[in-house]
N, C-alpha and C positions, 0 to 999 in steps of 0.2 A: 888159806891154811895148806898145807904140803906136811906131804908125810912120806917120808925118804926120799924128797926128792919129787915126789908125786903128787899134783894136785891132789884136792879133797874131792872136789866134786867130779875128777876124771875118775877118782877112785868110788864113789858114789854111782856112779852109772856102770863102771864095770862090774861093779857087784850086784847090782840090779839087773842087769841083763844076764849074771850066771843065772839067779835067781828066776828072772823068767825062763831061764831055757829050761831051767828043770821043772817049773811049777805051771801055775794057773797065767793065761794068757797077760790080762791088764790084774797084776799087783799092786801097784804103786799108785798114788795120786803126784799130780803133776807138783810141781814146785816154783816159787816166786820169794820174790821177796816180801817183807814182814811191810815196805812204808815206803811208799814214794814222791819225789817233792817234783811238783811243774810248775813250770811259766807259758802263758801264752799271753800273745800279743791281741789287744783288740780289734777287731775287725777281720781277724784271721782264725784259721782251723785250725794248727797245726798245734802242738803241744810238745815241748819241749822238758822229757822228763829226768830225773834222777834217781837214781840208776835208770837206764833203759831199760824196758818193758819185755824181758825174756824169760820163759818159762820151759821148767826142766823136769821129765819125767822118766825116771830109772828104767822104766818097758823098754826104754829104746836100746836098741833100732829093732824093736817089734814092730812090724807095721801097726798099725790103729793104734796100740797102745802103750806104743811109745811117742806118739806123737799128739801135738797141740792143736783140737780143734777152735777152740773158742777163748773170749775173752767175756767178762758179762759183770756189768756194773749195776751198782746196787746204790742210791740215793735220791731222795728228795727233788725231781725234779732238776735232775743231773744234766747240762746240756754236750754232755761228751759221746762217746761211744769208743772202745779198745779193738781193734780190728789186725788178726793175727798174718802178719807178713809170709812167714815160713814154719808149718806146719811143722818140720822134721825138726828146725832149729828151734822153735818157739818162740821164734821175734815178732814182735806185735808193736804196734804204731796207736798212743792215743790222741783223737783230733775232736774239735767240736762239732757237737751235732745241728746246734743251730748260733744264731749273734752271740756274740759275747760282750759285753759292754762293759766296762769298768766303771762308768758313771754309775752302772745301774748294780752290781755286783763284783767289789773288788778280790776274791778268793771263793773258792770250791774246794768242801772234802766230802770224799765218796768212798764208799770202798769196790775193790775188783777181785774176782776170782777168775784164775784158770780153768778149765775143761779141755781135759784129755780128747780121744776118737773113741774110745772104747777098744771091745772083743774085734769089730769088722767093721764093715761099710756099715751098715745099720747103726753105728754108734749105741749099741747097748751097751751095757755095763759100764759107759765113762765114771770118770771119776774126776772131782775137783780139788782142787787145790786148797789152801789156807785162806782166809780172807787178807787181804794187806789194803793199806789205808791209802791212796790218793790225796794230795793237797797241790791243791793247782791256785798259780798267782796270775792274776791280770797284769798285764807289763800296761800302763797308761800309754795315750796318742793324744798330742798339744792338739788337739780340734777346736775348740772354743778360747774364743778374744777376752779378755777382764770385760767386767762390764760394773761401770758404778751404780754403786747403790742409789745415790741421790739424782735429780733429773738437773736440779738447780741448787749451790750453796751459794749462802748467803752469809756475809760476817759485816760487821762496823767497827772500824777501830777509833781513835782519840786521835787527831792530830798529833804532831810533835814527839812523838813516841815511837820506842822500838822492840817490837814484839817476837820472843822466841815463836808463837806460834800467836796465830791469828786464826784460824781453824785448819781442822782435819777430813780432807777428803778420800773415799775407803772405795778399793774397787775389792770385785773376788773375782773366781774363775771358776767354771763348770767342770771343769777336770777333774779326772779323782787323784791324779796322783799330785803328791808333793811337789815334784819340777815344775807341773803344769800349770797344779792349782794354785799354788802361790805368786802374787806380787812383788815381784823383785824391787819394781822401779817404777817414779812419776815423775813426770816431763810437764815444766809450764810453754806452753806450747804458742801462748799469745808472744810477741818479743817487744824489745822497749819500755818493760814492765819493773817498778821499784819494788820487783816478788822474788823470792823464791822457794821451791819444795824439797822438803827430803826424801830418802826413799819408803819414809813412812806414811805419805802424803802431809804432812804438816807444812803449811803456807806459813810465811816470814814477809815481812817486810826488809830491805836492803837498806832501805834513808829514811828520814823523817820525811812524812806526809803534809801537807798544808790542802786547809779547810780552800783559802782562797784560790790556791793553784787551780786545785783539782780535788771535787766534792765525791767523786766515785770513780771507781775503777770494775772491768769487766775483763778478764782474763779466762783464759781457755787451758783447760788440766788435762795430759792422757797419760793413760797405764799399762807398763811392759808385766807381764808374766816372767816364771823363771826361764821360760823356754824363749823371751824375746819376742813375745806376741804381742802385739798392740792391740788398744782398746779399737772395738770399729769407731766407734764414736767418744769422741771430748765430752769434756762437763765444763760448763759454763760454772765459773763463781764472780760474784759479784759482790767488792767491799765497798763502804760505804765511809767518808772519811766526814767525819762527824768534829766540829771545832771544839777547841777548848772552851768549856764552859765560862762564857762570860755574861754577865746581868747585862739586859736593856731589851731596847724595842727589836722582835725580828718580822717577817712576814711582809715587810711595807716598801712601794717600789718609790725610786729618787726621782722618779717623774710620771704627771699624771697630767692626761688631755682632757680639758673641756671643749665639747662643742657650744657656741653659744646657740641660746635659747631652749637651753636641756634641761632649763632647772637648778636642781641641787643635785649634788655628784659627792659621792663618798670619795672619801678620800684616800683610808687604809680600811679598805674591807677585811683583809686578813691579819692585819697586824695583833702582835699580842703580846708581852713582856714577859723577858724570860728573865727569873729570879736566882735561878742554879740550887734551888729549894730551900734558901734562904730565910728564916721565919719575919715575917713583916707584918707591921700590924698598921701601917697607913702608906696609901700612893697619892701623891702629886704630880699633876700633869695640867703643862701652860702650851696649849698651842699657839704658834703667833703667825698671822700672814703678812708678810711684808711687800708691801704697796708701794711704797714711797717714789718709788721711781715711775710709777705712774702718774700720768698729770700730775696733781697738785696732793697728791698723798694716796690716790686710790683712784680708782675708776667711779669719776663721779659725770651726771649729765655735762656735755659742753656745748651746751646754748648759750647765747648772750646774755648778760646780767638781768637786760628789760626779759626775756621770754624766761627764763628762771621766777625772776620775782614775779610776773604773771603766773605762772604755773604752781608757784609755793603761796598764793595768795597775799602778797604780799601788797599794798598800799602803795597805788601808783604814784607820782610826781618826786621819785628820783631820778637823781642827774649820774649818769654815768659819766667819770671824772679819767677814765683811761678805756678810750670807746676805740672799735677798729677803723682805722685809719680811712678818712674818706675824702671827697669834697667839704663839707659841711663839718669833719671833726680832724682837720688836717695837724691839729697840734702836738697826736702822737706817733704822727710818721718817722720822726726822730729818731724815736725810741727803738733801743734792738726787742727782737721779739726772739722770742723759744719755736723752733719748728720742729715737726714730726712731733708735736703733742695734738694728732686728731684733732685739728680745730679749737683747739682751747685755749683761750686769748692770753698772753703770757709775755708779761714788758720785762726784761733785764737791765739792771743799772748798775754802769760800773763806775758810780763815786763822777762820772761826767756827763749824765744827762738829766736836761729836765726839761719843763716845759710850763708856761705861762697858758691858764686855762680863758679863752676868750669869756669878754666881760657878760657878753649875751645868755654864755650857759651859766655864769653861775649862780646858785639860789644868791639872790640880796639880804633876805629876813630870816635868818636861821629858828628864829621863834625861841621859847625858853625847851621846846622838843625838839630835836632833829638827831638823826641816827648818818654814823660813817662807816662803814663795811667795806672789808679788805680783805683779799688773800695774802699771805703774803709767808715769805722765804727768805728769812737771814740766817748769817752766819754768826762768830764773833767780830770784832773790829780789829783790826792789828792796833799795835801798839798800844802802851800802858796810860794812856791819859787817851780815849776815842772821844772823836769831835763827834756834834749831834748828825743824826741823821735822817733828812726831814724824809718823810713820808707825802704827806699836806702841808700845805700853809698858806697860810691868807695874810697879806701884810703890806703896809702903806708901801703904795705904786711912786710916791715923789718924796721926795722933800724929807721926810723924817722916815726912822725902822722899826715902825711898832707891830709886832704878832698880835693879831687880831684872837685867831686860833689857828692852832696846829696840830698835829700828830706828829713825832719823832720817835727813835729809837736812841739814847744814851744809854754807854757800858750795860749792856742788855736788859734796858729798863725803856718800859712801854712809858710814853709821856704827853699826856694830851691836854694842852693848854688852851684855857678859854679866859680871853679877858672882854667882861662885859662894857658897854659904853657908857659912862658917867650919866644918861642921861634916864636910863635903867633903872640901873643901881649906883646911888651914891654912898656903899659902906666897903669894909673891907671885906672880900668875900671871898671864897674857895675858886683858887685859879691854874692850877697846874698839881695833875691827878699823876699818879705813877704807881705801878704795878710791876713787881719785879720775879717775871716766871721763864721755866727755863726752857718755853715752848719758842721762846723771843730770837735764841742762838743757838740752836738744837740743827739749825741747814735741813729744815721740814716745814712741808707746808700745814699750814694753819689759818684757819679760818677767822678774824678779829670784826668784831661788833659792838661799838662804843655807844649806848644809848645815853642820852642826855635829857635828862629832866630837871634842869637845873634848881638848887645849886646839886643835887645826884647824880655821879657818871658811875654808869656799869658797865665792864666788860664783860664779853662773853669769849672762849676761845675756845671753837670747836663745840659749841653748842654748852660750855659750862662756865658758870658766873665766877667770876672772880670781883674781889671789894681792893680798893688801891691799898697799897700798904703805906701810902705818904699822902697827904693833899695839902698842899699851901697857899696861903691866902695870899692875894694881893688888893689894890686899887684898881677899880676902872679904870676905863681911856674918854681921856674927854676927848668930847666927839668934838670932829672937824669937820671940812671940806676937799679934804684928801680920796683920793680914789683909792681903794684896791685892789690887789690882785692877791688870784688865787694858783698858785703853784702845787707839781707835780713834780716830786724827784729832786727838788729841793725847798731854799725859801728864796724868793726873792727881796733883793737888799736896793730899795729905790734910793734912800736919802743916806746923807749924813756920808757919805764915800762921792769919790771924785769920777767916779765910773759904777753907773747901774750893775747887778751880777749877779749872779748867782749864790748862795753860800749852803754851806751845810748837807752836801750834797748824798741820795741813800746809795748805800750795794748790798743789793738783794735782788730780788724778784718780789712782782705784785702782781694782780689782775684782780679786773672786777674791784675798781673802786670805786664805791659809790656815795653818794649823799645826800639826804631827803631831808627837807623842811618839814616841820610842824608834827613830825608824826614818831612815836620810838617803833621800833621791830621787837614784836613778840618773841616768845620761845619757840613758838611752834614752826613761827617763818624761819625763825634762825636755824632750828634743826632741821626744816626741809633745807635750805637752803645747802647748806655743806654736808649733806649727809652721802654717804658711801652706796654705789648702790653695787658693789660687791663683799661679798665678809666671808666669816665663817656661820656654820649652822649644824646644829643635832637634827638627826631624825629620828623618829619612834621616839619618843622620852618615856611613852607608856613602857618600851620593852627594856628601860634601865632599870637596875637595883632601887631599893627605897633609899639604902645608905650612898648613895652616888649625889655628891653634888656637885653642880657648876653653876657655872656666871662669866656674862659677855661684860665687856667695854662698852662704851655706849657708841665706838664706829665697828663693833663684831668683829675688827679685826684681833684680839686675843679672846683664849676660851680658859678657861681655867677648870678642870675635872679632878676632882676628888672623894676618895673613898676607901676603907677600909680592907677590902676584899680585892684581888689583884682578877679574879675573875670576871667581879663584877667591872674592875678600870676596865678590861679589854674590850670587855662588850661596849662599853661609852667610847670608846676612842673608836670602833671601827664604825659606828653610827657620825663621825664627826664628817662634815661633807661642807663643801664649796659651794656659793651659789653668786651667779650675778646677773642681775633682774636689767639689764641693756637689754637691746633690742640688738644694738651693734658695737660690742662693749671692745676696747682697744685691745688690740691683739696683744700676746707679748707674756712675758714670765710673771711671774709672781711667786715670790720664794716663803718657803713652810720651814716655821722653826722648832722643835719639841723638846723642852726640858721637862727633865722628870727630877723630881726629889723623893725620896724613899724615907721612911720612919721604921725602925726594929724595936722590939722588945727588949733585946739586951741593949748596953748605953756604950760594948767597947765599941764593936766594932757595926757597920751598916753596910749594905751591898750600894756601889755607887752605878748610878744610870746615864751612861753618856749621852747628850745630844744627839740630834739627829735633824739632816737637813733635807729637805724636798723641793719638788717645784710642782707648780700649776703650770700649765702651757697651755693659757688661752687662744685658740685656734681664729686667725682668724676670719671673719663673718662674710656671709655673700652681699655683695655690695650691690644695694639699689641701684636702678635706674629709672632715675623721676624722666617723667614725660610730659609734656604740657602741647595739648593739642586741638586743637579748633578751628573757625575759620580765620584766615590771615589778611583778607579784605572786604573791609565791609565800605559803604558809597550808600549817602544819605544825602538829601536834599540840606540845602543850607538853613530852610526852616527845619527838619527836625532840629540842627545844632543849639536853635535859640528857642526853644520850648523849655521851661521849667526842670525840666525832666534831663532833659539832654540826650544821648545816644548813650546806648550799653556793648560798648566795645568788648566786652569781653563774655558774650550774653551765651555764645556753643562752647564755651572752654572744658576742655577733661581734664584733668590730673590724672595720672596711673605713676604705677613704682613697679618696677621687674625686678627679680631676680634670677643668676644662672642656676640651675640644678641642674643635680646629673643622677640618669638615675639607670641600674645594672638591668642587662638583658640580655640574655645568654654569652655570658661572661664578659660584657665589651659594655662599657660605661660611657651614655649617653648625652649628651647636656642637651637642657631644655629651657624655657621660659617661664616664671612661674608668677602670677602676680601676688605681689605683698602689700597691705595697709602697716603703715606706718604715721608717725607724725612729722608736721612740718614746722618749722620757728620761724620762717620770715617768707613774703613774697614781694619782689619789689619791682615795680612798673615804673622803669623810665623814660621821660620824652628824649627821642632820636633828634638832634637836630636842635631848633632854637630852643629855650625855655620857653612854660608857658607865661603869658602875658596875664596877670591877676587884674586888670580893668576889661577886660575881653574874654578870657575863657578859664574853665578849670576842671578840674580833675577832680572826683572828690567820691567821699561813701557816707552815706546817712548812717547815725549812729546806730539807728534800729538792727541793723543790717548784722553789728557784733554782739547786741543782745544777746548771753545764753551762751556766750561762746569765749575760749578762752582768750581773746584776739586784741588788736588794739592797733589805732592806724597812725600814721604821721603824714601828711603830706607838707609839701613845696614847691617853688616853681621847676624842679628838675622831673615832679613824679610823685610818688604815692610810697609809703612801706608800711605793707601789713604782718604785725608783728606777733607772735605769743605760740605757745607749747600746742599744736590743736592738729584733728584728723585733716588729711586730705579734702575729704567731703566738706566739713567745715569752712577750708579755704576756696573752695570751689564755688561755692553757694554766697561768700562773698564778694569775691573777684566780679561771678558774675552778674552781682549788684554793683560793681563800679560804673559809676556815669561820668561822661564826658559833656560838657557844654561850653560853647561858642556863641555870645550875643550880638559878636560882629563878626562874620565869616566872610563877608566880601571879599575882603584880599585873601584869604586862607581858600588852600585847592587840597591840600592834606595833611593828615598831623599823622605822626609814628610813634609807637610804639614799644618798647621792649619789656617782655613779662619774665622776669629768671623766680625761680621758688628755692630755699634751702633744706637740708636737717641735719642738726646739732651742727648749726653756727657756721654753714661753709662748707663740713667735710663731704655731703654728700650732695652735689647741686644738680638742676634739671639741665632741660635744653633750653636757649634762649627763643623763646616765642615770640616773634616779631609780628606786628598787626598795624594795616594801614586805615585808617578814615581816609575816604575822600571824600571831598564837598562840591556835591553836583548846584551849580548856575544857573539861574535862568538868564539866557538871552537876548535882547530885542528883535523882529521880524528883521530877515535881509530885505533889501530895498529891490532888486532884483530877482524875484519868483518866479520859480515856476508856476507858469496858468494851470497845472495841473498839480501841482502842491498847492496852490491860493484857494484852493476851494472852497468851500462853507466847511464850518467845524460839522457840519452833520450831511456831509455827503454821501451818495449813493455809489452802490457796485456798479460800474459799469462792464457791461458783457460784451467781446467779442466774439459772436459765432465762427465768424470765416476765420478767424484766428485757433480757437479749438480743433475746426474741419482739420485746417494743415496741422495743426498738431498732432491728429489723429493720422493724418497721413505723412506724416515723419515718420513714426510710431513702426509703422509698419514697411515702409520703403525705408530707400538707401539714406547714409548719414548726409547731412546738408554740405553745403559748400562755406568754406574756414569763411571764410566774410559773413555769411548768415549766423555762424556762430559768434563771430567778435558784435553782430549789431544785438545779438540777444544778451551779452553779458555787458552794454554798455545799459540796454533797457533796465537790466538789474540792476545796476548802480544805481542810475536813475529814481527806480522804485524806492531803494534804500534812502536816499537824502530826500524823497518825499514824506519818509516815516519820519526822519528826525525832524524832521520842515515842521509836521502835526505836532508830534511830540512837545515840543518846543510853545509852539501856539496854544499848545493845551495849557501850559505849564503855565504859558503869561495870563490865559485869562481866569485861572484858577486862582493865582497869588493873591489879587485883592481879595476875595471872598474868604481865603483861611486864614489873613490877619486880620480880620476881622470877628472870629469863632473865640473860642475862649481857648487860651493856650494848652489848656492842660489834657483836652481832649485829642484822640489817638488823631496821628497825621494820615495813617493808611486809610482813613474813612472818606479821606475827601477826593480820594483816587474810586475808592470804587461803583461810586454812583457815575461814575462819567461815560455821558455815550457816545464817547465817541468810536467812530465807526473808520476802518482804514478800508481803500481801495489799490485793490493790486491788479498790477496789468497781468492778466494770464500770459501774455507772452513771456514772461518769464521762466514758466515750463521748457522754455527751449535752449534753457543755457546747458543742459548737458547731467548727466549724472555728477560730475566732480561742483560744477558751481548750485548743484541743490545739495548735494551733501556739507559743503560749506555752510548754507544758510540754514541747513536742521541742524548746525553745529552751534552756531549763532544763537538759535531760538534756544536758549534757558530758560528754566522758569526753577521754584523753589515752592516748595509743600509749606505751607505753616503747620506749626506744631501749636497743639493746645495752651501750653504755659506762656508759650511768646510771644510778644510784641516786638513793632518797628523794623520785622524783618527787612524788608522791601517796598516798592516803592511798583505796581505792578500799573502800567502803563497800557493800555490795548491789546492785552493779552501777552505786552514783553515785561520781560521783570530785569529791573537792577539788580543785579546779584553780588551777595556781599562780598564771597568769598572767593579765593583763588583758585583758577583750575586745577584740581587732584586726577589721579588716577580714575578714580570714578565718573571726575566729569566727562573725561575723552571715552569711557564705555557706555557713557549716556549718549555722548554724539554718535560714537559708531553705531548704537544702537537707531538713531534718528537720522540717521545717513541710508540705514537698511531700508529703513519706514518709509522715505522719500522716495527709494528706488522702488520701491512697491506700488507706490501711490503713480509714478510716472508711470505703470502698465499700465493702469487703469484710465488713464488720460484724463484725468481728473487733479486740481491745484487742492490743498486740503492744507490747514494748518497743524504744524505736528503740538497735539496736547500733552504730550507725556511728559512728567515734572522729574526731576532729579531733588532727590534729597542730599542735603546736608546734616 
């Protein structure tokens, strides 16, 4: 304001200061303004006001009371203080007294009064000013990062979909001010990501997602403030790409390992069907395991037809009509076989092979019972009019072509013709049966068993009866004198054509065909006989629903589960488990097939459940190692050979089976030995060298011997074969009941040996065990003796003293002169052909006296009442350490054991010893090589006693 010209407040203090000159010292109170506005900065003192802080008192220029002592604030815990710069001018500075935080208090109002000086120095009589109001602002400082709220988001989206937002991630900021405290911006911080955010944190997807690409996603989020401050730390989100809801089976993996001999093995422990919430009010569920490309449909035992039908109890005196190829069954070496089927005997025919069965095996009398059993594998036939296709056939060898009886396959019709011989039956009677199923040209094996009880033929296929759908009669065969044959793979066509041949020829596959006189095959033999010994299986049936049912096939390979409740299905399916009861089942896949069929309440529409395919992956098994072990020469006098009894060549035999294991030890995987019981199907002892001779000797096993046991023997002049499904032990105990007998050995000096053992049919074989007999001779006396071998069979020791003396005095003086040693080791030869001189002599005048005895009595008794007594020259002592270690090498002898007999044959304290020298034997000499050197301090001849076991 101005007034002529002239401020107000210049004029304001000049009339105050007339006024003081005339009057009373301090008149006037000081002056300010009515309202002040500040800013200060956090962390700072300083205060920045509006208007500035001047105070104006009319006294002046009175000293004291004109001028501005103080400033002095009035509020709540005010953190200021006003502090007067210039007393005269009244300029004053307000700044803070202590922290100022804007986190913690964004504005202050207080109020402030001035104070004059007063009357003098004493400041009496001051005066104050008006009160005016203070408002002070905190100006914010960007110190604190955003920091999000959440530590982890999490979202799921739907496949194939695209989301304005998929979720919202929120940071904030500790600031107090607007710039600071707010979120400007978010940054997706992971890169290569189908995401993006906005500046309001809102995540997006960019493209369509896939379940199968990629099931989740992990992306890293950060946040800028308005001041451009970053978060210190990201936030993790993670989506989750969830597929479009489709019905069927999930949870279940496309391959699953068995270890053999684990049992039973679930199959989908987790699986469980997913319906999209569908209302259902029945499930259907067919598991199937598909086999077929295992052996002959599944993994079934492969042993040979004879140790099967032993082991299924089945009624011996079948003939195996397609046997493995040998000396004695040469007729199906022809035939192509199936390999890499584990031993499991398997002919292939392709329309050009067959085989004429020797007249020797086949049955002559079929009887009004006799059974034919086949495996067997066709296809269809090409072409529109298929010729027959003989399986068997029996039919005149010359002259005329009459089927006796056959087995074919026509236009996939099974056809088993039986024409009896007029001499029989003289009526018209049921002769050609035919059954028309579609197991016949299905390319799968199948199991076929034609029981005949005439005039009744039943099939069985696969353990279930089928009745023929056609049978027709014919006429007998008037019997002749015609031979005939029995064929294999086709028919044979002897008469009525200008060249013998062939016709009718099969393609497929067979094995295991057999055919038994006089006896049918039960149900029971038939179902052991083809039965699977892998399937499927439930476990717990207690922990299923009441409403849950199922039912197997009669090979377990499909399962069929059904039930009302989708909860309860899942719990039956994950109990659904594999098992296969081998020991050493074929390695190799096995495929899992599951169809579901679904029932709704409403009739439009139903949720459909696709298929679903798996595998077994049978691991394969640790492979035995058979072992056959014992002694490998045995040496018997030629009378045991001809006793009743004969020799028991295989009387120390062991059988053992290994396998490798491995097992962990601080982290490094070991392999070890481990032994296994198993069973064995065949053991077969061949003669090495000539056959044997059946007017002179044989080979043989007392039937006692298989008593109790599932076993059964064949022999020949090539050998022995002991056959049937049985333990190791079992084999053992027979084997080492085989006897050997020789009634004329004279020309025979050894007969050999070879023992090999199988299991399942070949695949897994031993070591060949080779074992020699030899046949010890008696002599006649040489006509040229020594007068010191001729002695009397009961002569005395004779002593040389002076012979000992220098013994002793060798002992201890210097070694002898080479000549004195060449005459002491000729004495020792010497010695030796005196022993066998005696030996010999004993031998002859014993012989009469033990053909004499009664045969059956043990031969070792007539050795050991003999006294005969041997004399050794003590000069002998002086061949040296090497030629007495020789002779304690020499001196064997052998322990009998309680159970045995005929071990040996022990002579004057020396024993024939059966077996071949082992390791053990040469630690037994070393050991009687020390003993010698021992006994030579003492200067003393001593015989060494110590026996070596076998």
């Amino acid at each position: 304001m101005h007034f002529l010209g002239v401020p107000f407040v210049l004029l304001w203090l000049l009339s105050g200061s007339s006024c003081a000159l005339g009057g009373k010292v301090n008149k006037h109170k000081p002056w300010i303004e009515t309202s002040y506005h500040g800013v200060i900065t956090e962390n700072m003192d300083t205060v920045l006001l509006d208007p500035p802080l001047v105070a104006l008192d009319k006294d002046a220029p009175v000293p004291y009371a004109g001028e501005i002592c103080s400033f002095k604030i009035f509020g709540q815990d005010a953190p200021f203080e006003a502090v007067v710069l210039n007393r005269t001018s009244g300029e004053g500075v307000l700044r803070a007294s202590s922290h100022v935080d804007c986190e913690i208090q964004k504005e202050y109002t207080f109020i402030i009064q001035a104070y004059d000086c007063g009357d003098g120095p004493g400041g009496a009589n001051w005066k104050k000013s008006h009160k005016a109001v203070i408002h002070i602002q905190v100006d914010d400082v960007n110190e604190f990062s955003p920091v999000f709220r959440e530590s982890l988001y999490k979202a799921s989206v739907t496949e194939g979909k695209i989301y304005d937002s998929i979720l919202q991630v929120e940071a904030w900021d500790q600031d107090c001010s607007p710039q600071y405290s707010q979120i400007c911006n978010y940054e997706i911080v992971t890169g290569g990501t189908p995401f993006a955010i906005d500046r309001n944190g809102n995540i997006r997807n960019t493209e369509r997602l896939s379940y199968e690409k990629q099931q989740s996603y992990r992306i890293m989020v950060s946040a800028f403030d308005c001041g451009q401050k970053k978060a210190k730390e990201d936030v993790a989100v993670h989506i989750e790409v969830k597929p479009v809801c489709k019905p069927g089976w999930q949870g279940w993996n496309k391959r699953v390992d068995y270890e053999p001999g684990t049992g039973s093995k679930q199959l989908f422990p987790k699986m469980h069907l997913e319906t999209c919430g569908g209302p259902l009010s029945g499930v259907k569920a067919m598991v199937e395991l598909q086999t077929n490309h295992i052996g002959k449909g599944c993994d079934r035992e492969t042993y040979s037809e004879k140790s099967l039908q032993k082991l299924c109890g089945a009624a011996s005196g079948s003939t195996d009509l397609l046997p493995a190829p040998g000396p004695s069954t040469n007729w199906t070496a022809p035939f192509l076989t199936d390999s890499g089927r584990e031993s499991d005997l398997i002919y292939r025919f392709d329309g050009r092979q067959a085989a004429n069965v020797p007249f020797h095996v086949v049955p002559q009398n079929l009887t009004d019972q006799f059974t034919i059993a086949t495996w067997m594998k066709h296809g269809p036939s090409p072409g529109l009019r298929a010729e027959k296709e003989t399986i068997l056939c029996n039919s005149d060898k010359t002259e005329m072509n009459r089927h006796h009886y056959s087995l074919y396959v026509h236009n996939c019709r099974l056809v088993f013709l039986l024409r009896r011989d007029f001499t029989q039956i003289d009526t018209f009677r049921p002769a050609e049966f035919h059954w028309k199923l579609e197991q016949i040209c299905d390319k799968e094996w199948h199991y076929y068993v034609i029981n005949v009880e005439f005039p009744a033929v039943t099939l069985f296929v696969d353990g279930v009866t089928y009745e023929p759908y056609l049978v027709t009669d014919d006429w007998p065969i008037h019997s002749s004198k015609i031979d005939t044959q029995l064929t294999v793979g086709a028919c044979w066509q002897g008469g009525e054509v200008a060249t013998p041949r062939f016709t009718q020829y099969f393609h497929g596959s067979l094995s295991g065909l057999t055919i038994r006189p006089g006896r049918i095959e039960t149900q029971k033999v038939i179902s052991c006989l083809q039965a699977c010994k892998e399937g499927l299986d439930i476990n717990s049936l207690e922990s299923l629903a009441k409403d849950i049912k199922f039912h197997f096939n009669p090979a377990q390979s499909v399962l069929v589960v059904e039930g009302g409740d989708v909860d309860g299905i899942n719990i039956a399916m994950t109990k659904v488990s594999y098992i296969n009861s081998r020991q050493f089942p074929t390695p190799g896949l096995r495929r899992l097939h599951i169809s579901t069929s679904v029932q709704c309440f409403g009739e439009d529409t139903c949720v459909s459940i696709p298929d679903i395919k798996a595998v077994v992956m049978v691991l394969p098994p640790s492979e035995p190692r058979i072992t056959i072990s014992g002694s490998k020469q045995l040496v018997r006098p030629a009378s045991d050979l001809r006793s009743p009894l004969g020799v028991a060549p295989f009387k120390e035999l062991r059988i053992i089976s290994t396998v490798m294991k491995g097992d962990s030890f601080g982290g490094f995987r070991r392999p070890g030995v481990m032994e296994v019981m198993h069973n064995l199907d065949y053991c077969d002892v061949l003669v090495i060298g000539d056959e044997l001779e059946p007017e002179s000797e044989s080979l043989e096993i007392q039937h006692s011997a298989l008593l109790g046991k599932h076993l059964d023997a064949t022999n020949s002049t090539s050998g022995i074969s002991i056959y049937g499904v049985d333990s190791m032990a079992h084999y053992e105990q027979v084997l080492r009941q085989l006897r050997y007998r020789n009634w004329r050995p004279a020309s025979l000096t050894e007969r050999r040996f070879r023992l090999t053992c199988s299991e399942l049919n070949g695949r897994y074989t031993s070591n060949e065990f080779n074992l020699e007999v030899s046949v010890l001779h008696h002599t006649a006396p040489m006509e040229h003796v020594n007068h010191m071998a001729a002695q009397s069979q009961y002569m005395r020791p004779v002593h040389h003293p002076l012979m000992i003396h220098t013994l002793n005095s060798h002992m201890s003086g210097p070694a002898p002169p080479v000549a004195t040693v060449v005459i002491v080791v000729c004495i020792a030869a010497l010695v030796i052909i005196v022993v066998i001189g005696i030996y010999r002599i004993h031998a002859t005048h014993q012989e009469g006296s033990r053909d004499e005895e009664d045969e059956i009595k043990d031969p070792e008794s007539d050795w050991e009442g003999s006294g005969l007594n041997i004399t050794v020259n003590p000069m002998e002592d002086m061949r040296g350490p090497q030629a007495l270690g020789e002779a304690a090498r020499g001196e064997e002898c052998e322990e009998e054991e309680e159970d045995e007999e005929d071990d040996a044959e022990l002579v004057g304290g020396m024993t024939i010893v059966e077996s071949d020298s082992s390791d053990e034997d040469e630690e037994e000499g070393n050991k009687g090589r020390e003993e010698v050197n021992g006994r030579k301090q003492k200067g003393k001849l001593e015989w060494d006693s110590s026996c070596g076991t076998y």
